[in-house]
N, C-alpha and C positions, 0 to 999 in steps of 0.2 A: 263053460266059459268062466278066465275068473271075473271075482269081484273086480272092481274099477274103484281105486280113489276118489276122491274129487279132484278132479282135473277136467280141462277142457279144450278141446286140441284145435285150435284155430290154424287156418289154412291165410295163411297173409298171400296179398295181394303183392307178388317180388317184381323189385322194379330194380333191371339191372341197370347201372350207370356204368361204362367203359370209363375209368379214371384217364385223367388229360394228363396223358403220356404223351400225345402229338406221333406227328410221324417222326421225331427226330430220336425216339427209343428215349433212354434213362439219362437224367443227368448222373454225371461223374460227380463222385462229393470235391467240393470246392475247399482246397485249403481254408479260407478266406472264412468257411461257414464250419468245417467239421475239425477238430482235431482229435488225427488215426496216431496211438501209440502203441508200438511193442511192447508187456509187460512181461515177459518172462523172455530168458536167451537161455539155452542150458539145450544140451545133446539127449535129453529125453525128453517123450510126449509128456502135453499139457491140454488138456481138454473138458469139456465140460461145465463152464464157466457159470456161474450164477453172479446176479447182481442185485443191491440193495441199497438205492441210494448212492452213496461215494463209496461203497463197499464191495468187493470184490472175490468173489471163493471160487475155487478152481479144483481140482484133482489133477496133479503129477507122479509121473513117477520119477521115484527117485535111482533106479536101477535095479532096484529089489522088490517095491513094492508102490504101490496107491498110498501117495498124503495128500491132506487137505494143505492148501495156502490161501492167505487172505492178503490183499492188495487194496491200501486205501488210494483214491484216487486225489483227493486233496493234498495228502502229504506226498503221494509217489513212493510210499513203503511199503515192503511189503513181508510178511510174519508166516513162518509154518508150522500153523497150528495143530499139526501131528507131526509124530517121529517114533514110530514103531517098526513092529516086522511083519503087520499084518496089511490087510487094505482095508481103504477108508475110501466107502463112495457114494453112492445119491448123496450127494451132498443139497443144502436149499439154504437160503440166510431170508432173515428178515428183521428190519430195524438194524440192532447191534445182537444181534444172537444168530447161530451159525448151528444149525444139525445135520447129522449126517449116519450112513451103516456103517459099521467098522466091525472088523473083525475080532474075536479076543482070543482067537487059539481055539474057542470051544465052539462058537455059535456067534450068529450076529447079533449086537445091540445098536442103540441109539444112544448117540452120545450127542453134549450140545456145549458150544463154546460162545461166551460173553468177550465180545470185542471189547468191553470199557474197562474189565478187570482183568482180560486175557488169563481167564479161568476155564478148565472144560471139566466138564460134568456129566458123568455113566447116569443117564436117564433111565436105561434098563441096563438087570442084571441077574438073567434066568438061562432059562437051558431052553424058551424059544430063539426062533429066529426071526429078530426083528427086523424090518424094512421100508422105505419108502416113505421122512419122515416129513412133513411140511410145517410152517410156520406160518401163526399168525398173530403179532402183537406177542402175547405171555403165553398161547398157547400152542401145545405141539399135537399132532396128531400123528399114529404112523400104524402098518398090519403088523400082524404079531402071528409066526406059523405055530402054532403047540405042535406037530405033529399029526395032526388029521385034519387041520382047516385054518385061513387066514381069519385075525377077527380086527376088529379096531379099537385102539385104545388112544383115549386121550391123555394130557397130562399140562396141569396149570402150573406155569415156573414160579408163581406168584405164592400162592399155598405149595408146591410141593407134593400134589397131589395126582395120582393117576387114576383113569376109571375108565373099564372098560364099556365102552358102546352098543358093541355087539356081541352076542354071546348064542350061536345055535351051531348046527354041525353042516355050516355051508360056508363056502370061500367067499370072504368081503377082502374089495381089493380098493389102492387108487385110492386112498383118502385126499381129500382138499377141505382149506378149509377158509374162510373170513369173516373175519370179525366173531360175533357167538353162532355161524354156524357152520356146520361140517358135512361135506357130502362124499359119496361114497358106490359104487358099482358091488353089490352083492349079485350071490349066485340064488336063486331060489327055481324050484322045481326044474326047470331043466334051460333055461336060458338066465344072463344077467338083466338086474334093473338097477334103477337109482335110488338110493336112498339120502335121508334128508335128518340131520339132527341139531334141534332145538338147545344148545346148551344152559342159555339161561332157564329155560321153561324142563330142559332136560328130556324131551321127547321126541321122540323118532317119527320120521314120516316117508311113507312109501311115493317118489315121486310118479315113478313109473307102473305099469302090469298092464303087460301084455305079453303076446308070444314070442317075441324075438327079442336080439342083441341090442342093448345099452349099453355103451362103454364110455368111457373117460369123461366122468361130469369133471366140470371147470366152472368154480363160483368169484362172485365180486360182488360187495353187499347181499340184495336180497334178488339178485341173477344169479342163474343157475345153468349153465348149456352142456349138450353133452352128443355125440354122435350114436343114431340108431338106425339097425336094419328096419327098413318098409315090408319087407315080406321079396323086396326085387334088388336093391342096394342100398347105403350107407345115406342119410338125410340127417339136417343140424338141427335140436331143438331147443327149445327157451322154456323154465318153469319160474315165474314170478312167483317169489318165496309170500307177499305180501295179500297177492291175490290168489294165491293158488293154483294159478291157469300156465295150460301148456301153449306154447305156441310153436309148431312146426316151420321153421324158417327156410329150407329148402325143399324141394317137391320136384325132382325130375328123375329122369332115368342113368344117373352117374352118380358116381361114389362124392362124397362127401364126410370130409373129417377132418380130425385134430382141429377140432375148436377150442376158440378162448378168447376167454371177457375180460374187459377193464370197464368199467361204471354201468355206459349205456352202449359200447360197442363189440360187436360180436366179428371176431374173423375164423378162418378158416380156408383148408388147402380144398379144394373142386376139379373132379376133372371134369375135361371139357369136349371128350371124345378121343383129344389128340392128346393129353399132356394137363399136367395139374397146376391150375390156378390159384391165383389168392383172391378170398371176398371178404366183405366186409357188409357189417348190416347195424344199421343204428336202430335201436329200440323203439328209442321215442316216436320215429318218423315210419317206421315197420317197411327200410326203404333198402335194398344191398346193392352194394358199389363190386364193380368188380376191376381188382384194383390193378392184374396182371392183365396182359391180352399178348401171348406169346406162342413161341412152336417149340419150347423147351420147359421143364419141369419147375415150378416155385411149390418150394412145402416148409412146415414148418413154421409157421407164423407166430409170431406173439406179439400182446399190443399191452401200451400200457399208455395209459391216458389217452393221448389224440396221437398216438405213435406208434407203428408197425413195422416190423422186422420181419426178415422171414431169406431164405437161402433159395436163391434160384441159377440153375443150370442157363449158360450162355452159348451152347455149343462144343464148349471146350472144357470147361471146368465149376464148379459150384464156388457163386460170391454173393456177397450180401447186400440183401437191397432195404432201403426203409422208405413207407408211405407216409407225409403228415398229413393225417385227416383235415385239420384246421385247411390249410391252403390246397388241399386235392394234387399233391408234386409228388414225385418218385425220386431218391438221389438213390445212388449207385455208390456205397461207401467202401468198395474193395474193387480193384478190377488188376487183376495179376495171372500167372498162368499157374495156380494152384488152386487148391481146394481151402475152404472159407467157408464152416461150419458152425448148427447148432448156437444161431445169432440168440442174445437176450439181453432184455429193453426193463429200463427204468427209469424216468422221466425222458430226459433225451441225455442221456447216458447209456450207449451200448455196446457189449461184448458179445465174442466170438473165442473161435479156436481153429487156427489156419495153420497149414503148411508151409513150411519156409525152403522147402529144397533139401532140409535134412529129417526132420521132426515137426510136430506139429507144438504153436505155442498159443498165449494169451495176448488179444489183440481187444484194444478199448477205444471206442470214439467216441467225440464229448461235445456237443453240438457249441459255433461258438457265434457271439456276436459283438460289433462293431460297438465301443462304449460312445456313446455321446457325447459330445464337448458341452459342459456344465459350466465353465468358467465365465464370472460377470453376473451370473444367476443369482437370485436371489435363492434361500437353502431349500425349504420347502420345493418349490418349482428344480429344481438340481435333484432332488433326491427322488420326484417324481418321475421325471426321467432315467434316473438310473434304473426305477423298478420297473418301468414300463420298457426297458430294453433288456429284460431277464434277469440281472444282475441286483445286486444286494449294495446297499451303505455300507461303509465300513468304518475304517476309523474314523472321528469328526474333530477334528482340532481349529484354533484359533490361532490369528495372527492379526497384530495391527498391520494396515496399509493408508496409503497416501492416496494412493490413487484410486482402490477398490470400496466402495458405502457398506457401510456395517449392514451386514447379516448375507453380503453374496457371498460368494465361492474365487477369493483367490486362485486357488490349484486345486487340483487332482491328480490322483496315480490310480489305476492308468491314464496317461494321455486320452481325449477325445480321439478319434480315430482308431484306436489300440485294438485288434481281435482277441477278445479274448473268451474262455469259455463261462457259456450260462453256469448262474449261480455264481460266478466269482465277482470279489466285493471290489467296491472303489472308493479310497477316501479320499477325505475332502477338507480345504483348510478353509476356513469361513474366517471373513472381514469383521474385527473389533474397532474399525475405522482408524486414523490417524489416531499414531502413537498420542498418549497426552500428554499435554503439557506437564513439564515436573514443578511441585509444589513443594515449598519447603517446608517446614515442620518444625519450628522453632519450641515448642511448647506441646504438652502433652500428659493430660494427665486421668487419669480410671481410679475410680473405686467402687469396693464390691457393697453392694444395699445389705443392709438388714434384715432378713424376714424376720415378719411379727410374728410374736409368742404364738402355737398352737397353730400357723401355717406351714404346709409342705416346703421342703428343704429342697435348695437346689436340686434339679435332677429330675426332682422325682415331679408327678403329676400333680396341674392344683400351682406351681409356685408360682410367684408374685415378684417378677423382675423388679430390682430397685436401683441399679447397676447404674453407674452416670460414669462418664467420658468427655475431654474437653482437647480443644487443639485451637494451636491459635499459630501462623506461618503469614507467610509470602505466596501470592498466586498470581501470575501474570495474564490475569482474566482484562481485558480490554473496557472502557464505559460502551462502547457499541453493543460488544457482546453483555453486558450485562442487560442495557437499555432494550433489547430485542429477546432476550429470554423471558420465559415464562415459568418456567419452572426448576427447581432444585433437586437433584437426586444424591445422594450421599451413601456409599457400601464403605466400610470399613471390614476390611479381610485379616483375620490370624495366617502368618505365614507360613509357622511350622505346618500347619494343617490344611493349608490354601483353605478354609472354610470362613464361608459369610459367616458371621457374628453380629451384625448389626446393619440394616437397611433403609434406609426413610425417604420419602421424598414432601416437596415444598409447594406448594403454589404459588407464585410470586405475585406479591401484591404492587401491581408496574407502577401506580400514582404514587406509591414511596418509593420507588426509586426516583433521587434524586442525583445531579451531577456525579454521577459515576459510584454513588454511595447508596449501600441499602442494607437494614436492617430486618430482621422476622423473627417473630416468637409462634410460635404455636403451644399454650399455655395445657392444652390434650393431650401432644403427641412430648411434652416437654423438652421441645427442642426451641433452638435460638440460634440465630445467625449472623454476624454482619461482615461484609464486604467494604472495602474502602479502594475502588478502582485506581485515583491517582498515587498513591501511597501502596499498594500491591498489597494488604495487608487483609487478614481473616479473622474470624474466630468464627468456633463451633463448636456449642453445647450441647450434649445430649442426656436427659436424663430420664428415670424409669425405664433404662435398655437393661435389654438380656444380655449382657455378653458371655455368658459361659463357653466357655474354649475358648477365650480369650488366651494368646502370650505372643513372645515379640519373638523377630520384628512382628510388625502390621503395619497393614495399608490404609491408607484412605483414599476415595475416589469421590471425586465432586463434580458434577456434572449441571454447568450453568447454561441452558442453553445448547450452541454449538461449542462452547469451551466444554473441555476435558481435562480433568487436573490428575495427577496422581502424585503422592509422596507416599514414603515409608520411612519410617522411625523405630530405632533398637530400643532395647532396655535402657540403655544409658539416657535417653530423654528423657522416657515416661516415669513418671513421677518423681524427676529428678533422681534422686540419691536412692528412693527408694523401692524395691520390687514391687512386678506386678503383681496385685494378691494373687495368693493362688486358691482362693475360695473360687474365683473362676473356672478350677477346672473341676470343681465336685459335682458330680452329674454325669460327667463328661470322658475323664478318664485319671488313672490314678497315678501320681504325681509325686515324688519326694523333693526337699530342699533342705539345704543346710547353709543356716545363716551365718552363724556361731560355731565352731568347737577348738577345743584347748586341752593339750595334751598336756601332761606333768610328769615328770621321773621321782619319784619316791628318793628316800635317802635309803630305804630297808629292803627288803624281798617281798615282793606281793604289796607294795607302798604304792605303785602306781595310778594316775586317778589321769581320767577322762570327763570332759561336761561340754556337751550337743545342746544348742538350741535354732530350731528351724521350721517349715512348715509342710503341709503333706495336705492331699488330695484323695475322696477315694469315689471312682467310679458307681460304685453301688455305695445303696444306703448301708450302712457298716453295724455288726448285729454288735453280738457280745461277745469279748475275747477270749478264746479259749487256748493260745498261746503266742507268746512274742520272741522275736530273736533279733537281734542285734550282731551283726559282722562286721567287725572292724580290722581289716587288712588281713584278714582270714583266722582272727580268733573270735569266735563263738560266743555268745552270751544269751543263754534261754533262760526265760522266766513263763514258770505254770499260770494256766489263765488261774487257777483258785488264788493266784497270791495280786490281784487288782482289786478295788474296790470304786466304784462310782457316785457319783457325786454330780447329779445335775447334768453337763454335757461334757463332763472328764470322769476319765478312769485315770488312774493311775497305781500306782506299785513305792513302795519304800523299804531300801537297804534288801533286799531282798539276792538270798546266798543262791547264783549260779553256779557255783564252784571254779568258775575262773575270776569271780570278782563281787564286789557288794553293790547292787544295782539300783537305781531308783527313776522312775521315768513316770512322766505324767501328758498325757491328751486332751486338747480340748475339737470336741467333734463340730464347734460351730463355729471358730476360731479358726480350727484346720492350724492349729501351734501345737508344737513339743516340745518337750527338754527333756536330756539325761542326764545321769549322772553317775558315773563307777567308778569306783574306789576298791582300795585293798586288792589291786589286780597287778598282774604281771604281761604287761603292755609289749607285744610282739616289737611294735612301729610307734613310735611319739616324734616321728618326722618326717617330712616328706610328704609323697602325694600317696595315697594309699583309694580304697574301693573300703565306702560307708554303705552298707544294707538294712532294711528294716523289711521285716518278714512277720505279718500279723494274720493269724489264724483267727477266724472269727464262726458266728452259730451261723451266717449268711456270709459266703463270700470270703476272700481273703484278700491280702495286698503284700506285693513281693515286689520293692524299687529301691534300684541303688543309686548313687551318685560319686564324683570322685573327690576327695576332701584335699585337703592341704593341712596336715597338721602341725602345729607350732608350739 
């Protein structure tokens, strides 16, 4: 006798359930619930379809030979991922990777195509014949014939590495695989068994021995099923990878096969005396349903999550049926007078390959649902519902409204009632409440703080905002509405960049509010406020803010109460006459300005002189320079970082010979100022508007900004 594993073969107590089909047979699938598309039209067969998600591989011919294609279901495109003279077939996908056999003129290998880089990759490249390859996550498994026996090899896309499995002088067939383990039907002494391989731990384990036929193990986690001879005919078993134990899931006098797991459920085709059945057996509960109950053939099952597929004969022709475990229903997603083949399930995404009266092609169904009308909802509660009807959020945008309370749901696309298919998104415009009042902005004025000696520099980590802002307008805030608020909110937005820059908010202290007038300091947050209702009139001080990324326009928004204010104000307010600093944007991003420049025409040859003065920003902290260039309407001006010297928080450079001119420029890095200066040069342009660059190579980082000048 032989040895015996550890295993333990438990005899379950089967408790068949006839699934509630009713007397009225299958439903027909309902427009309303499924949508059936045709994905291929063409005068040759298509068949063989696999599925992965929104992803689709197929085998066609193209009149000469077997190619692989892939059909995404999201965009409706679809790509042929072969074009040779050979054939390309077991195909299998998983995630965004595609393997399959192909032929190379000599012998078959495994080849594997990357859906995201639309890349394919010769995995083998020997003088066996390799076949049958599967995927799981990074890894691929597939047999390998040398010549005298199949063996198994693995191979991780991740390392690039292959390693053989098995290695004796007996046929291993049928690789499967999930997650780190891989199982497998070897041949040993004179029948098949199941074997079991450990990848992370790297070790094989015999599930099976005994004296008879194992074939087609089928894994999911640490489920393992596979169909074996009894000694009388074909019975379905379970090996719990974690406990070790076998469990014998059917026990009668009929064939029983082609099993397959998804998590905790087992299906498989049965016959019944008359004609072969579909079941179905839930782990947890050690309970089988039996999902057919008919006088014609159903085989072929596959389940994936709470969802079964499988081809069953109606008297006249094979179409395809699907069970959802969850609600115990049958629909009937093809009913036509041809053949409707070799169904396969991916969440409730599935494909087939049917006959149209000429050829056979690729047919996809996509299960659909009813979106729910969200409108008036507050967002949270809206978006609940969206996921709780299958479907995904999508884009979330804002809009004021008059009539809708800040934070419901305006619209949506699609409409409430709209069928559309699971998985697909719905966006949503959410209420910023009534437009706000417009504030005027008479006054407006920013300056950037000081950091103390020996503290971090804007940007960087540690610094110490010193940054103050002032605004002083017209707001047609009511003494009601001031009298009845409680509090003050104030966001000031950079426009270029729609980014907050500055946020605060106030407690209102209500006993000084007096006839329509109120004042607040908060001497902490260094802000100040006051309000003059009968007069429309503001001010608003903010000081120790950060504004980094700070430039114009910008907003301000004040929020008194149920009053909403908004203005925006250009450059030409804010600090009157003169720019907004641009030490604002150091941290932030890198910036040029040109305040100053004056061009001159020489009386001589090479007499022409140039002088820049302006201001610059540089995203990162700026090391030491190791070269600078100057473009001025497309002539050139490089100075070597050896010809700068520093001094404190400037570098600069003097008369220094580029050969198109005598150059002098000086930086100051806490200032964030420049000026140039060139002479003795032969000046392309001394009018007009021209393209000023400054191009600074530094030991960290560089800074490459141009701006357009006006030279005079």
């Amino acid at each position: 006798m032989k040895a015996k594993t550890r295993q333990s073969a438990v005899l379950v107590n089967v408790v068949l359930v006839v699934a509630m089909l009713g007397l009225c047979g299958y439903c027909q699938a309902d427009p309303a619930e499924w949508a059936i598309n045709q994905i291929t039209y063409n005068d040759y067969d298509d068949y063989y379809p696999r599925i992965s998600g929104s992803n689709v591989v197929w085998q066609g011919w193209d009149g000469n030979d077997s190619e692989i294609y892939l059909y995404d279901i999201a965009t409706q495109t679809t790509i042929r991922v072969t074009d040779n003279n050979y054939e390309d077939f077991e195909l299998q996908i998983s995630g965004s990777t595609v393997a399959w056999t192909g032929d190379d003129g000599s012998d078959f290998e495994i080849y594997l195509y990357d859906i995201a880089t639309q890349t394919t990759t010769p995995l083998t490249n020997n003088d066996n014949d390799d076949y049958s390859p599967r995927i799981s996550g990074s890894t691929v498994v597939w047999r390998s014939f040398d010549g005298n026996d199949s063996e198994i090899y693995l191979y991780d896309i991740a390392t690039q590495t292959t390693t053989p499995l098995t290695n004796n002088n007996y046929d291993d067939y049928d690789p499967r695989i999930s997650g780190s383990n891989v199982v497998w039907q070897g041949f040993e002494d004179s029948d098949f068994e199941i074997y079991l391989y450990d990848i992370a731990t790297q070790t094989t384990t015999r599930v099976t021995n005994n004296d008879y036929e194992d074939f087609s193990p089928r894994i999911s986690g640490s489920n393992v099923v596979w169909f074996g001879y009894d000694g009388k005919d074909w019975e379905i078993y379970l090996y719990d990878i974690a406990t070790q134990t076998t469990t014998r899931i059917t026990n009668n006098d009929y064939e029983d096969q082609g099993s397959w797991i998804s998590g905790s459920n087992v299906v498989w085709q049965g016959y019944d005396d008359s004609d072969s059945e579909i079941y179905l057996y839930d782990i947890p509960t050690q309970t089988t349903t039996r999902v057919t109950d008919n006088d014609y053939d159903d085989w072929g099952p596959q389940i994936s999550g709470s969802n079964v597929v499988w081809q069953g004969n109606n008297g006249n022709d094979d179409e395809i049926y699907l069970y959802d475990i969850a609600t115990q229903t049958t629909t009937q997603l093809t009913n036509n007078d041809y053949d409707d083949w070799d169904p396969r399930i991916s969440g409730s995404n599935v494909v087939w390959y049917g006959f149209d009266g000429n050829d056979y092609e690729i047919f996809v169904a996509r299960l659909q649902n009813t979106v729910p009308d969200v409108t008036g909802q507050p967002q949270a509660t809206a978006e609940s519902s969206i996921i709780a009807a299958g479907l995904v959020v999508g884009n979330v945008t804002t809009a004021h409204s008059d009539t809708v309370s800040a934070g419901n749901v305006i619209s949506q696309s699609p409409t409430g009632g709209s069928s559309v298919v699971i998985g697909s998104a719905v966006d949503l415009t959410i209420s910023d409440g009534p437009l706000p009042s417009a504030i005027l902005l008479a006054k407006c004025k920013v300056k950037a703080g000081k950091s103390k000696k020996g503290t971090p520099a804007r940007g960087l980590s540690g610094f110490v905002a010193r940054d103050s802002i002032s605004f002083a307008g017209i707001m047609d805030i009511t003494k009601d509405e001031l009298e009845n608020a409680v509090s003050i909110y104030i966001t000031v937005v950079s426009e270029p960049d729609d980014s907050v820059v500055c946020q605060e908010s106030l407690v209102i202290n209500t006993a000084k509010v007096k006839k329509g007038k109120y004042s607040h300091r908060d001497k902490q947050k260094g802000i100040s406020f006051k309000i003059d209702t009968k007069k429309g009139k503001f001010a608003l001080k903010i000081k120790n803010a950060d504004l980094t990324g700070l430039g114009s326009p910008l907003t301000v928004e004040i929020v008194i109460g149920s009053y909403n204010g908004e203005g925006s104000v250009g450059e030409a307010v804010v600090n009157g006459k003169k720019p907004i600093p641009i030490q604002f944007m150091s941290g932030y991003k890198d910036k040029l300005r040109v305040d100053k420049i004056k061009a001159k025409k020489g009386k001589k040859i090479a007499s022409d002189s140039l002088s820049v003065k302006g201001a610059f920003a540089f995203k990162d902290e700026p090391g030491d320079v190791t070269g600078m260039t100057f473009d001025i309407g497309g002539q050139i001006f490089t100075i070597p970082g050896d010809k700068f010297t520093y001094k404190g928080n400037s570098v600069a450079c003097k008369n220094v010979d580029t050969g198109s001119g005598l150059v002098s420029a000086k930086f100051d890095k806490v200032k964030c100022s420049f000026s140039l200066k060139i002479k003795k040069a032969s000046l392309n342009s001394i009018s007009g508007k021209v393209d000023f660059a400054v191009t600074v190579d530094m030991t960290t980082g560089s800074f490459n900004q141009s701006v357009e000048v006006d030279l005079h």
